[in-house]
Structure formats: C-alpha cells, structure tokens
N, C-alpha and C positions, 0 to 999 in steps of 0.2 A: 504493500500500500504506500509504505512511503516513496517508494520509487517512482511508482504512478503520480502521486505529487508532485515529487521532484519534475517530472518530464512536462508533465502541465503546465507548470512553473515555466518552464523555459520556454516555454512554447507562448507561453501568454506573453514572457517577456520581449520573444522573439518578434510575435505579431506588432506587440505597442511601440516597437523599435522602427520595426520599419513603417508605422506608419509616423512618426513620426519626423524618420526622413521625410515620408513622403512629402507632409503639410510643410517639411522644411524647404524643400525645394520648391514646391508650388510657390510658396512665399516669395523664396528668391527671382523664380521667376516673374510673378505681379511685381516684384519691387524694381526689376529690372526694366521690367517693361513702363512701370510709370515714371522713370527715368526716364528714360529713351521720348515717352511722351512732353515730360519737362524741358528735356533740351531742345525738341522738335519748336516746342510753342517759344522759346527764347530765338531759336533762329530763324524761326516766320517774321520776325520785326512787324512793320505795320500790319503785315496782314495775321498776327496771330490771337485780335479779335475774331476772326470768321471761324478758326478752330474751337476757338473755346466757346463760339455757340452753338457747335456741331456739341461738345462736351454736353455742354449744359442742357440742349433738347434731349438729351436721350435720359436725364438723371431719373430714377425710377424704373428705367428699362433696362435690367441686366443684363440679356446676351448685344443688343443696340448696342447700348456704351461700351460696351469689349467688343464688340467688332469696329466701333470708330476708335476705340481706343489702338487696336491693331494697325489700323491704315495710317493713324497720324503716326504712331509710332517708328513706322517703317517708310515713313514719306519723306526722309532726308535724298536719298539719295536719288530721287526720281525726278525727272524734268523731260524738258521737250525743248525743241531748235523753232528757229523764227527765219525767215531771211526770204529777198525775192526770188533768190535762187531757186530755192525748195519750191515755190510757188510756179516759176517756169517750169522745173522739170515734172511736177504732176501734170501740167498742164499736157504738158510732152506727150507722157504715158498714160496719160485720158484718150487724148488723141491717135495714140499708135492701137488704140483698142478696133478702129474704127478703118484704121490706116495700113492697118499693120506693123510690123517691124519697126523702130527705126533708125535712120538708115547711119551708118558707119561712119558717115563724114558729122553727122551733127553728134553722136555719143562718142567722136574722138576731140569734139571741139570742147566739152566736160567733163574730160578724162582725168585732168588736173584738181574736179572740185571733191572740198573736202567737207561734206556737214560739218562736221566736230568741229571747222573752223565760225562758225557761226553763234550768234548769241542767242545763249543756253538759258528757257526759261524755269526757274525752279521752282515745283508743283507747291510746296512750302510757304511761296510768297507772292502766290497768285491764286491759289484753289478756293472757290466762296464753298461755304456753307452750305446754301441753296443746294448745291451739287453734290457733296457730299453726303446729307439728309436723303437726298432723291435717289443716290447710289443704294444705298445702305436700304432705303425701305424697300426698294422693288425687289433686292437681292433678298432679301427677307421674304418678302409676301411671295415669291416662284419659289424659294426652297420649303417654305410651308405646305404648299402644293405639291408639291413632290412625293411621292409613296417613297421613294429610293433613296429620301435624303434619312431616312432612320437608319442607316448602312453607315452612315458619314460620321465622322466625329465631325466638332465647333471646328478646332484647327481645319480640316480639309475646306468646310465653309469657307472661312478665310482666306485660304490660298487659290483654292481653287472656283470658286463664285464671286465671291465679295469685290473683289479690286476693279478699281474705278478706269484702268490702265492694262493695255497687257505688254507697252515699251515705254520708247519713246517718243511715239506719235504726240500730235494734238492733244491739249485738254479738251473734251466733249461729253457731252450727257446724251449716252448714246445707248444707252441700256433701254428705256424704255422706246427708243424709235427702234430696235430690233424684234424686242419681244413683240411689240403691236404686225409688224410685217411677218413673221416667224411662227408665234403662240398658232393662229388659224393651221397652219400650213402642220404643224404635227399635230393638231388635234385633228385636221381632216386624215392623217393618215397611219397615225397611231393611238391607241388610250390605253395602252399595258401600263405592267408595272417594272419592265426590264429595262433599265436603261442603257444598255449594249443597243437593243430594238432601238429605242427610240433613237440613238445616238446614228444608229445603222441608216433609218428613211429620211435623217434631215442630211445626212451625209449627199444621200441617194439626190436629193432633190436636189443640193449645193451644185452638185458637179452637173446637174442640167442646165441650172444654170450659166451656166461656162467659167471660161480662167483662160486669160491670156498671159502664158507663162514667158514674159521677157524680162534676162537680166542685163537691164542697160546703162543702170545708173546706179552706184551708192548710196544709198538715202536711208534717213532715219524710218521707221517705220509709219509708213502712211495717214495710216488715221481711219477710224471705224465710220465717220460719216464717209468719205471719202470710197471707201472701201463696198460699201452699203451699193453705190451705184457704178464701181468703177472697179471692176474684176481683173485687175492687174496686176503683176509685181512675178514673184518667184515663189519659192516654196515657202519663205517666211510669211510671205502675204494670205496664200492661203492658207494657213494656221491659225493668223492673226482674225481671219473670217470667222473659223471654224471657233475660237476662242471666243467672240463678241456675240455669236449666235447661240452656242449651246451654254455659256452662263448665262444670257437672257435667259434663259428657259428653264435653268437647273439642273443641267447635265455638267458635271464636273469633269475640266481638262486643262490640261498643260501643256505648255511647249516644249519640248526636249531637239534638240541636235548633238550634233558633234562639230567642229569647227575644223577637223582633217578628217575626211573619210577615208577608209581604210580600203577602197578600190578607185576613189578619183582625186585629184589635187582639188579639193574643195570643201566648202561645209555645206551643212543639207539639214533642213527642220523638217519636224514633224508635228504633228499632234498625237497627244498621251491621253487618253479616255481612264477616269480612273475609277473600276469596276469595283462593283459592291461587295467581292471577294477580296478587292485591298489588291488587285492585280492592276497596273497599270498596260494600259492596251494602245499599243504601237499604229498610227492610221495616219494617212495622206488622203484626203476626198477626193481630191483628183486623180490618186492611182487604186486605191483600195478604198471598203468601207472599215470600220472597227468590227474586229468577228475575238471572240474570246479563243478562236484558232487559225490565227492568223496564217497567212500562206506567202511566200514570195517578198517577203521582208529585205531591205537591201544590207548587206553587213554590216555591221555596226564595231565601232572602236570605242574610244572615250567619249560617254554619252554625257551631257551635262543637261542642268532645266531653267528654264528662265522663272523667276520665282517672284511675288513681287516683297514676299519678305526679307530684311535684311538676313544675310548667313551667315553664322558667325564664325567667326579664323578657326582654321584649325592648325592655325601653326600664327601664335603670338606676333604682331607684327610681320603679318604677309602681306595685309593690306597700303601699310606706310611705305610700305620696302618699294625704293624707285626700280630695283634693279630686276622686279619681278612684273613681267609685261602685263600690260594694262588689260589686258583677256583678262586676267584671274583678279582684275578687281571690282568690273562691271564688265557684266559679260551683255551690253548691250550697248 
C-alpha cells in the first residue's frame, strides 16, 4: 500500500509539474506577444491611434482581440512599394493579356529596374482601423461557417485565414469583394463538409477561368484587386489568386516554394491546402487540383513558406548578420 502511495504521489507530482510548465510558457508567450504588440504601436508614430482603436473595439471579444492582437503584432515587418514605374508595368501586363506576349525589345528596355529601389510603404504607418475591423470580422463570420474549421486550431486561423496581406502587394480591402464574387460560385457547386472537395471545384472553376503565365518583369506582388480582373503574372501570381479566394471562403492555404529547384535554374511557388488531417497538400490550379493523393508532383529540394507571422531565429542573430543574404531574412 505504501508503495501505491508513493507512485501516486509522483504521479500527481509529475502531472502538477508539467502543467505548470505549461501555464509557464503560455505566459511567456502572451507576454511576449504583448511586447511585440507595444513596440508595434511605438513605431506606428502618428498612425498608432488607428491601432489602438482596432485594440479597443474588440475589448470584451476574446478570440477578436487575439487575433488583432496577432496581426499588429506581426505587422512590423510588412509593407508594400509605390512608384510610376510599378504603375507602367501593370499597365504592360494588363495589356499583354489581351496582346499577348510582350515583346523583347520593351522587357529588355526594364531589364535594369529594381522594385526594392522604390519607396517602401510601411503597413504600421499607414493601415486604418476601418480595414482592419472589416478584415478581422469577415475572417470570423466564413470561419464560423465553416463545418471544417473544428479541425483547425486559433493559430492555423491566424496564419492561415486571418491576414489582411499575402506579400507585398497593395494595401486593399479585398476580402469581402472576393467572397461576394466566389461565396455563389461554391455554393452553386459544392455544400459538403470536405474541404479537399470544396478546395478541388473552386480550383476547377479558377483555371477556367484562365492564367496568362508571362515572366517578364520583377515586380512586387500584384495586388488582389488587380488580380481579381487581370489573370497575369507567373506561378507566384497564381497562388496569390488561389490564397485571396479560398480564405475569403474559409479554406485554409499557404504558399510554399523553393527559391532553386532541384531540376531547373529557378524558383517555382505553389499553393499548400492545409487538410483537416494536419497534412498539408501540394497544388498549382493551373496544373493540378489539390487531391489528398496527389500525382505528378514536380521534385522538390529546400521547401520554405511564406508566413505572415514573424519566425523566430533559430540561430541568435541570423537576422542582424549583414553577411547572411537577405533571402533568409525576408523571404519576400
């Protein structure tokens, strides 16, 4: 009998131990995060009114205020480019949809231009309120709707629905002008509860709609209004489609590439469909739909994912280090 004791004992001790790691680290991490949120709203300057009334509208709403607390959180390092340049070459590849190709003499005559040289707007001290609030509710009200979001944990919400952004395109409030074109079009041709299906017939539909796949120019990423009616760009482009249209809707995905492929001198994005088995599913709409058995896969090497959270070092000062190229510190 005493031994029985004894064992119980430890066992009780052993339970209350580790939870108490546990509650110790959840802590660290709220405490870390509303850091992360303090410095955010110190380096918004003027504009770090419009944050804290994103803050303030949600107080009484727990999962609301942690997921805006997440976004401003992680809002340092995200911004968007400005310039007439950018402006001409959409213009371009508006026009080569129509035109076709275009032609060698004019993409060797901005062969020299470099986005990154252009002035970088920072979502931090531009982003309203208004935009945020209307991010965050819609993202809410389609995951509610959802059968398949009880598969998800909060975190996948967040990374994978919630963001306002999927680069650095435009700022735009373009969630709800997708869902309204979109919501119709899978309810007229799915109402299961699989979301691989449903992810499968808006695939199906996308690439009917076409994709004119020209790589002609460098450029930040497009932009979701833009995109909406101008089916252009490369593979990143369609990703960036497929990202804007299936979190309108509630289908959680990411973007994943590699940046050297391991059969061509190039990098090559995809989209990541992330399956209610915790599998993530490898798909391009214009070459495959997502199937949880997938076929003809192209080889893959060093796979990375475009995240909108920040990630943290995993080697102390990898980030500061000049001599460690600037791939591995924004990989966008």
């Amino acid at each position: 009998m005493a031994n029985n004791v004894k064992n119980k004992l430890r066992t009780c001790i052993f339970y209350v131990c580790n939870l108490l790691l546990l509650f110790h680290c959840i802590s660290c991490v709220q405490g870390n995060l509303q850091n992360r949120v303090e410095t955010v709203l110190e380096q918004a300057g003027k504009n770090k009114c419009e944050l804290e009334k994103v803050l303030s509208h949600y107080q009484g709403e727990k999962e609301k205020l942690a997921a805006a607390r997440f976004l401003i959180a992680n809002m340092l390092p995200h911004h968007s480019f400005i310039g007439k340049e950018l402006d001409s070459l959409k213009r371009l590849k508006k026009e080569s949809i129509l035109k076709g190709r275009i032609s060698d003499e004019v993409v060797k005559q901005w062969k020299s231009f470099d986005y990154r040289n252009l002035h970088k707007i920072k979502d931090v001290e531009v982003i309203k309120a208004e935009m945020l609030i209307d991010n965050i509710d819609l993202a809410f009200d389609v995951w509610e709707k959802r059968s398949w979001s009880k598969y998800y944990s909060f975190e996948d919400f967040c990374e994978y629905i919630l963001p306002y952004r999927v680069g650095n395109e435009p700022l735009e409030n373009w969630r709800r002008v997708y869902y309204e074109r979109y919501a119709p079009v899978l309810d007229s041709l799915y109402r299961g509860n699989d979301v691989v299906k449903a992810a499968q017939v808006l695939s199906m539909y996308l690439k009917k709609e076409g994709f004119a796949n020209y790589t002609d120019f460098n450029l930040p990423h497009l932009g979701a209004l833009f995109l909406l009616e101008n089916r252009v760009g490369y593979c990143r482009e369609n990703c960036d489609i497929v990202t804007y249209v299936m979190r309108a809707l509630g289908i959680p995905v990411a973007m994943d590439f590699y940046e050297v492929s391991p059969s061509y001198n190039s990098r090559h994005f995809w989209s990541a469909l992330l399956d209610t088995t915790g599998l993530a599913i490898p798909f391009n709409y214009t070459e495959q739909v997502p199937s949880r058995h997938p076929e003809g896969l192209r080889k893959m090497g060093k796979v990375y994912r475009s995240c909108y959270g920040i990630q943290l070092e995993k080697y102390v000062g990898l980030y500061a280090d000049r001599q460690v190229p600037h791939f591995f510190d924004i990989l966008y």
